[in-house]
Structures are given as C-alpha cells and as structure tokens.
C-alpha positions in Angstrom: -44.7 68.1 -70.2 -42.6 69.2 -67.3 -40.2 66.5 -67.2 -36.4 66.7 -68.2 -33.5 64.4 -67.6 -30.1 63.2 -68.7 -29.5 59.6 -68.9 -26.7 57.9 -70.6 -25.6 53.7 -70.9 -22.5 52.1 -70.3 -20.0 50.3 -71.9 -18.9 47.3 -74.5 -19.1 44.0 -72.2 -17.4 40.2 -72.8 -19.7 38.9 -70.4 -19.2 34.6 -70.1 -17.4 32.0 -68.4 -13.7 31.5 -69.7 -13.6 34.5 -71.5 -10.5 36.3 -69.7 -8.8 34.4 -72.3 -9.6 37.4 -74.8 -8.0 40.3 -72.7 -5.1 40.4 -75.0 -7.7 41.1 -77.9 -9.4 43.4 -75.5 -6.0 45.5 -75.2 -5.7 45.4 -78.8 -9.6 46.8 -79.5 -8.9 49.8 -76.9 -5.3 50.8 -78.7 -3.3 49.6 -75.5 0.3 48.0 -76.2 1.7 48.2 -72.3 -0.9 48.2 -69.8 -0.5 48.5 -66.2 -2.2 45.6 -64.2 -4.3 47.3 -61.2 -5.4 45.1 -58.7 -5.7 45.0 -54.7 -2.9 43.5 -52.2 -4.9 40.2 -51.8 -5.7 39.5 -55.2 -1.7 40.0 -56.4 -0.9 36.2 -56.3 -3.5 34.2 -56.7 -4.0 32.5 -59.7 -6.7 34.3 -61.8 -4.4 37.5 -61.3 -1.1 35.5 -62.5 -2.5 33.5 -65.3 -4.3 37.1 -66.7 -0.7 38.2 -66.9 0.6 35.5 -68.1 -2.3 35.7 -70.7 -0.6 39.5 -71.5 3.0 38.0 -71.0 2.0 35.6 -73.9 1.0 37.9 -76.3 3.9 40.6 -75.6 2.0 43.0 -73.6 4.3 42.7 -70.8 3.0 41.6 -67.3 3.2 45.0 -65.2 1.5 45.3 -62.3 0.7 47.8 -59.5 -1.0 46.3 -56.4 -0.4 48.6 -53.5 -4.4 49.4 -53.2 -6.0 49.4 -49.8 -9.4 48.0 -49.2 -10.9 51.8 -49.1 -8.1 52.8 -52.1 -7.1 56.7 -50.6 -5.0 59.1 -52.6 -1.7 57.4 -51.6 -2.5 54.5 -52.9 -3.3 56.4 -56.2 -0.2 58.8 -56.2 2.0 55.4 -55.9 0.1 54.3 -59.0 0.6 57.1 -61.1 3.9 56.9 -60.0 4.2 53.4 -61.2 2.5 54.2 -64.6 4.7 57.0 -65.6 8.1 54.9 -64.8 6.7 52.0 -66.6 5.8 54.0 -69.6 2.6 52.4 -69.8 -0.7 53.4 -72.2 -3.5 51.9 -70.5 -5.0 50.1 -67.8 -6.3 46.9 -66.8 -8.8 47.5 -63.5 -9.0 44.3 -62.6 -10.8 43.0 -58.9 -13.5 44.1 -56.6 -14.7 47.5 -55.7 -11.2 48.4 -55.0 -8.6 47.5 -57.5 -11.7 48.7 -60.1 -11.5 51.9 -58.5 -8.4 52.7 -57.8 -7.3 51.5 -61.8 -9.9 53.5 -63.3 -8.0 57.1 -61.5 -4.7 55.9 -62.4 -5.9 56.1 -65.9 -7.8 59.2 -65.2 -5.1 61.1 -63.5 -2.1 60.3 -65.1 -2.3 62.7 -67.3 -3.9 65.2 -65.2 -1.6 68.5 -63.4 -4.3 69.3 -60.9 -5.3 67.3 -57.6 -7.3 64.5 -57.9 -10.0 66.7 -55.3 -10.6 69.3 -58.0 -12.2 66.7 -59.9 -15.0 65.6 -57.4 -18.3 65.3 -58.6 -19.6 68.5 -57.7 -21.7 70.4 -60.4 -19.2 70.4 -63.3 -16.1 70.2 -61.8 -15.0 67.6 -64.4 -14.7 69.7 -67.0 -11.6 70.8 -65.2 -9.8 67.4 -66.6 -8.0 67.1 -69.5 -10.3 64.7 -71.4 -7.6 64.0 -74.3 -4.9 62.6 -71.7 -7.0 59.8 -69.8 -5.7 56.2 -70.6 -8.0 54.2 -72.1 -9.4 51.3 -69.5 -10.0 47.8 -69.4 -12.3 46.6 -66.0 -12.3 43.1 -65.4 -14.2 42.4 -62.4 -13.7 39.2 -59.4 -16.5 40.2 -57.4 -20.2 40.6 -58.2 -20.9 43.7 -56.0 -19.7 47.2 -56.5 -20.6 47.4 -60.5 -17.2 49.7 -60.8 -16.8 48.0 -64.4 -19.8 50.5 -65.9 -19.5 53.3 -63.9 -18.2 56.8 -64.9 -17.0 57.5 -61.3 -14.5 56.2 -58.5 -14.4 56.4 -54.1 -11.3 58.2 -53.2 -10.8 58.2 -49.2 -9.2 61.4 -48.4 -6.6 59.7 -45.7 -6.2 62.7 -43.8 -10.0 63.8 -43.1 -11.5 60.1 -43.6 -13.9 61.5 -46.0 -14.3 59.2 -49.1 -15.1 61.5 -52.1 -16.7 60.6 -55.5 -14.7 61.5 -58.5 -16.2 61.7 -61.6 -15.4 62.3 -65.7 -17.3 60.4 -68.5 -14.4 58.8 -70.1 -13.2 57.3 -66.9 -16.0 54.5 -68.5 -13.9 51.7 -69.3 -13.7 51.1 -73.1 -14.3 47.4 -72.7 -15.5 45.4 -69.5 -14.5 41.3 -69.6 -17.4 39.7 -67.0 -16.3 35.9 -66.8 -17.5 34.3 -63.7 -15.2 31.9 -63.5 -13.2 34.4 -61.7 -15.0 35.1 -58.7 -15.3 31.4 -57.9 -12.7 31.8 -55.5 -14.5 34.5 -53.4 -14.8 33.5 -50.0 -18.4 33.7 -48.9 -18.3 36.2 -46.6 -16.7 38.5 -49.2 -19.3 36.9 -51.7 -22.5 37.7 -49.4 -20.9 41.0 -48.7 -20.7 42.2 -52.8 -24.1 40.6 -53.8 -25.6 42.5 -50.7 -24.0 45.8 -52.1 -25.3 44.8 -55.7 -29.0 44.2 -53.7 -28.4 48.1 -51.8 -27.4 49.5 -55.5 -30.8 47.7 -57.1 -32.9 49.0 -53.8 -31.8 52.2 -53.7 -32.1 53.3 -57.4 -35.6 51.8 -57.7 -36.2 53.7 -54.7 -34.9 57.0 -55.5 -37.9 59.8 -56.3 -36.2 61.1 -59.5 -37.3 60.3 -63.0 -35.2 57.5 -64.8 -37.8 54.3 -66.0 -34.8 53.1 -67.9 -33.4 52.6 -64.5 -36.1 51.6 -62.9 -36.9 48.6 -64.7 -32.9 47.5 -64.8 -32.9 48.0 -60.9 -36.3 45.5 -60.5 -34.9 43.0 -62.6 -31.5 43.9 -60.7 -33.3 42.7 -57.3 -34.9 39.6 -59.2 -31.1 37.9 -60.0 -29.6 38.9 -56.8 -32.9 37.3 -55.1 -32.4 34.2 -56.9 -29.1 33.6 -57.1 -27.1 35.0 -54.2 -28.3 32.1 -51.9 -27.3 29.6 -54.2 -23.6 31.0 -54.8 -23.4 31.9 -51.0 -23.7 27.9 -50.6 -22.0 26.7 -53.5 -19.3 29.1 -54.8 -19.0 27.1 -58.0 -22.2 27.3 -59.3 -21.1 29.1 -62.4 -24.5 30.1 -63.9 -25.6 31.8 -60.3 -22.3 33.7 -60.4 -22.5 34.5 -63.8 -26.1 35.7 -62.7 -25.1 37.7 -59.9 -21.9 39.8 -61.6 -25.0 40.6 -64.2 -26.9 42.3 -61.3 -24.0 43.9 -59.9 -23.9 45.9 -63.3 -27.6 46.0 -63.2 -27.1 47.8 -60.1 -24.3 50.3 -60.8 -26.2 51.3 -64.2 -29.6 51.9 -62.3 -28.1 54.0 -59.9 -27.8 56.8 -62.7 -31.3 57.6 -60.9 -29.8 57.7 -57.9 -28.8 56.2 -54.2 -30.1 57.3 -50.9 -29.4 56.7 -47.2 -27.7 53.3 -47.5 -25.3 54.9 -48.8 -25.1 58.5 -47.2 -24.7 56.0 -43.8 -22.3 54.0 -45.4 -19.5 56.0 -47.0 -18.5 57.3 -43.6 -19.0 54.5 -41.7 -16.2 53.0 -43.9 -13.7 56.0 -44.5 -14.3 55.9 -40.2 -14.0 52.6 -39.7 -13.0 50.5 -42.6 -15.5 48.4 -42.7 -16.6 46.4 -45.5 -19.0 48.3 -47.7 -21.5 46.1 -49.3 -21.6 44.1 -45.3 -22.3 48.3 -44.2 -25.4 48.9 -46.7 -26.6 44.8 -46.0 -27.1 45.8 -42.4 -28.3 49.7 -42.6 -30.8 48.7 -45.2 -34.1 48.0 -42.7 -33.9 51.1 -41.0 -33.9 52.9 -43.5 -36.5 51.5 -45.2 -38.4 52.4 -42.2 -37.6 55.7 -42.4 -38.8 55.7 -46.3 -41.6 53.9 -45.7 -43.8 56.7 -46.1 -42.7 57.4 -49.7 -42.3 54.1 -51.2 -44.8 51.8 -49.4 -46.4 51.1 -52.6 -43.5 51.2 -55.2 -42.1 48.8 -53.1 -45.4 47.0 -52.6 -45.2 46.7 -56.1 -41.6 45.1 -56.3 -42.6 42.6 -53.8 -45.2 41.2 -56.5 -42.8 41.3 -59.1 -40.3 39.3 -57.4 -42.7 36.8 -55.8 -42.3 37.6 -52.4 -46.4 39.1 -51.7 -47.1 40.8 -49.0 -46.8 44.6 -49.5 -43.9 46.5 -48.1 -44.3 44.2 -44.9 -43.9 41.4 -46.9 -40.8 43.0 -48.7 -39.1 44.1 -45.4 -39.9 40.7 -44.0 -38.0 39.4 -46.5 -34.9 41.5 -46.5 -34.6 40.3 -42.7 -34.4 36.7 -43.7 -32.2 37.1 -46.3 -29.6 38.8 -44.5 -30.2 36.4 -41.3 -30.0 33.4 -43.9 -26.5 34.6 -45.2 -25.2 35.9 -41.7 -25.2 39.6 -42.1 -24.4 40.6 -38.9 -27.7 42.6 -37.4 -26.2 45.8 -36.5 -23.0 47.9 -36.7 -21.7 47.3 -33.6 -20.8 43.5 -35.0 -18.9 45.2 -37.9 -16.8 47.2 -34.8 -18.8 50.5 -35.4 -19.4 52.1 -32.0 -21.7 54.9 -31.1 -18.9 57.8 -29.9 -18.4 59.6 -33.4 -22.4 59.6 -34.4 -22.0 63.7 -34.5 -19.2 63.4 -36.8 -20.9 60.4 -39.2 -24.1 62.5 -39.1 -22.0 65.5 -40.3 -20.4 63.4 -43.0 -24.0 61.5 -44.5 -25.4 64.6 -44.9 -22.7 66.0 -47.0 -22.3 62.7 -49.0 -23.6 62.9 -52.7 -26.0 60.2 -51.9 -28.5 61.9 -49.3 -29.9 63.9 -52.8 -31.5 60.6 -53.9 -33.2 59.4 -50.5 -36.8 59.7 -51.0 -37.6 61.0 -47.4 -35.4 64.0 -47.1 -32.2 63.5 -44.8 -32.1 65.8 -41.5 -29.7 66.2 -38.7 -32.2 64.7 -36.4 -33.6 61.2 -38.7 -30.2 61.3 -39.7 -28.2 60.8 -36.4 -31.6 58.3 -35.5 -30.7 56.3 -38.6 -27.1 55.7 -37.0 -28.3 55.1 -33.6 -31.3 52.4 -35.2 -28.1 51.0 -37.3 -25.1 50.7 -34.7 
C-alpha cells in the first residue's frame, strides 16, 4: 500500500428555507456577543442584509456592519475592515454574501488579531503556522449566492492591488464555526449573477472530480455535486423562486468547495488572473474556459469523465459530456469566449506567467506548460 493522504470535512451547517431567523442563536453557539456584519457594497441595503441586522438588533447584538468589499475583495478592502473591527470592539464575524463578502469576512476574523501581513500567510507549504491560531475571531458564513462554496472552506482570494495577483490565504480555523444555508436569500439573485455562481459551483464539481490525486471522499461529493447543479441550475436560471432548486443548488455549491480538497486544475489557473487583470466575474470566467480545457485533458480523463456522463444521464462518453457542457452554457447565455467578458489578447505573456504560478495548475491532470498554457488563453479569449 503506497497511498497516503490528508483529508479533513467541514463545518456545522443550518441548511433550510427561513432559517436566517436563527443567526442570533448562531452567535450565541460560537461565543460571539458583538459581531461585525461583512458583506459586499451591493448587498448593504437590500433587504435580506437589513432584516439579518435587524434580526441581531432584536436580540441586542447590535447591527454593525462593514461593507466596503470590492467584487475581487484586495487587501484594502481588508485593512479598512480590520480597522472597523478593532474600533467597534467587536468578537466575531458574520461573513455574509457571495464569494466576496464570504471572503473578505472570513480574513477580517483571521487577521485581526494577527501582527504580520496578511502575504506571510499564503498558502504555501506551512506558512500558516505563522498565525496566531488563539487570536482568530470565531465566524459565522451565511451565504446569498450558490457558487463560490466560501461557507466550508479553510481558505480566502486576496487580490494583491498593486501586482493584480489574487493569492490564496489559508489557516484551518478560518473554517466558519457555523454556516446558516437558507435559500430564501439568494432569491433575489439576478440571473446573470445566478448562472454565473452555479457555473462556478459546476467548474468546482468538474475540476475536483477531475483532479489525478487520491481523495474518493471527494470524488463521489464532486459527482453528485455535478448531478444538482445539472438539474437544478436551469430551473432557478428561469424561475428565481423556485425554492427547492435554490435550496438544491447552494447544496452543490458546498458540494463543490468541499470536493475541491482533491484539488482544481486549469479552470482555475486561467481564471484567477484573468480576474485580478480584468475584473471579471469569476464563476462567468471558469463557465466559458471550461471546453478548452477539457480538450486539453482529454487524454487523462476520457474515461473518468465517460463515466460521469452515465452517472448523470447524459450517455455518450466524453463527447457526449462535452456536448453537453456546450448547451448548457449556450442555454444560460454564457458568453462563448473571453473576449465577451472584455478580456483581450495583449497581456497573454503576463496571464500565462500568472496561471502557472497559481496554486491550481498542481491539480490539472495534464501537466500545465508555457506553451498549452498560453494555447489555453488564446483557445479561451
């Protein structure tokens, strides 16, 4: 027996419709008595943001909240939210939105208590070790979006806003202590933003179940994963208030972001530049890079993904599968290639430079070169 891994599962999760009415018994169950409210700038006013804080209001946790967070959150955004902990003498945090506002919540709890810069924790070998585990806030992740699976995940993206870079910052106990799932709030996604997030959940699924390492915890979580994204992201793209399909698709966004313990691949490599470059929407980035990569892997997953084509009744063999991923991306309107999303072709040296130094490219079961690499972009854009 020559195989060894690590694997590890997430969190405690209220997942159900309506249940956001429990985040002041959430607070209570993680030891917070004044948390900080993290969200994005768009989500700051509308009225499943107020209502959770008049929710908190009610039961006299305050209604603090910090909303300066970009759509690629940077380490401004994050210094300001530090900032805005510390004055506000707060003990926890509520990470509550999409990829973003998850993000950017979970480091204000990680960093508040950290003395060193937020780079020396990047998740590079053990660099974590470098954080004071004893003074990380405890965390609350309330997702509105079914994409990114920030709720369960140990890590956070980080755009360096001076080199455009978007780093991966990592520490076990940035792991939210509880995660409240209630579709109800993503019902007022717009569908672009909705088709956009499931995508990402779909790339997350994909990739993991794609990746070459060892993980068959993973790999059945990502199948299934690709199975409620499949059969519910068409219905909720047509009919936001389909609760049971959104309910459905925030579970495969978790799906996805646990399965990806085993690992991403060239979706991602190509798309965390491509949005630290050019802001584009990430899950909208890895919806229209995934055929060519596929392509490209072709040679080293033709039959696992044969095999997932059975599975989720689409037949057909890795023809049938790729087949499939064109229609469903036609049938939502994912734009074809880059270009659409404003990505031009004059930086490929510098994106190439940047996938191949992404954390990612170590999962991609082909391995990435210069020269498939910069062919990737040019296929994509």
């Amino acid at each position: 027996m020559t195989l060894t891994a690590n694997w590890s599962y997430p969190t405690a999760i209220r997942f159900g419709a309506g249940r956001i009415c429990e985040i002041a018994d959430a607070c209570a169950q993680a030891g917070i008595k004044k948390p900080l409210l993290v969200t994005d700038k768009g989500l700051a006013d509308l009225p499943i943001t107020q209502n959770t804080l008049d929710l908190l209001e009610k039961a006299g946790l305050g209604r603090a909240m910090f909303s300066d967070v970009d759509p690629n959150p940077n380490e401004k955004n994050l210094e300001a939210g530090v900032a805005a902990y510390r004055a506000g003498g707060h003990d926890g945090v509520i990470a509550f939105g999409g990829g973003s506002g998850l993000d950017l919540g979970k480091m204000v709890a990680f960093m508040a208590g950290q003395s060193r810069p937020v780079w020396d924790f990047e998740d590079v070998d053990d660099w974590w070790t470098r954080a004071d585990a004893d003074a990380i806030a405890p965390i609350i992740a309330v997702p509105t979006t079914a994409g990114t699976g920030s709720e369960v995940g140990r890590a956070s993206v980080i755009t360096n806003s001076e080199t455009h870079v978007k780093k991966i910052i990592f520490h076990p106990r940035v792991l939210p202590s509880i995660v409240i799932a209630d579709p109800e709030l993503t019902v007022g996604m717009p569908p672009v933003i909705t088709v956009g997030t499931g995508m990402d959940a779909f790339a997350h699924c994909l990739e993991a179940y794609s990746s070459p390492h060892f993980h068959p915890m993973s790999q059945g979580i990502a199948l299934e994963g690709m199975r409620l994204v499949k059969e519910n992201l068409p219905i909720v793209a047509r009919d936001g208030t389909n609760i049971e399909a959104r309910g459905k698709t925030m579970a495969a966004a978790m799906m996805g972001a646990v399965a990806f313990q085993k690992g991403l691949g060239a979706v991602h490599a190509l798309s965390h530049p491509i949005g630290a470059v050019y802001n584009t929407h990430h899950g909208m980035t890895n919806a229209v890079v995934i055929p060519p990569v596929l392509k490209m892997n072709r040679p080293e997953i033709e039959d696992r993904i044969a095999r997932a084509a059975d599975y989720l009744g689409i037949g057909g063999g890795f023809d049938g599968f790729f087949d499939y991923v064109l229609k469903l991306r036609a049938d939502l309107g994912v734009p074809d290639k880059l270009r659409e999303l404003g990505v031009g072709n004059d930086r490929i040296e510098e994106l190439v430079e940047m996938a191949l130094q992404d954390p990612s490219v170590g999962g991609n079961p082909v391995e990435m070169t210069p020269e498939n690499t910069r062919a990737l972009f040019e296929a994509c854009i």
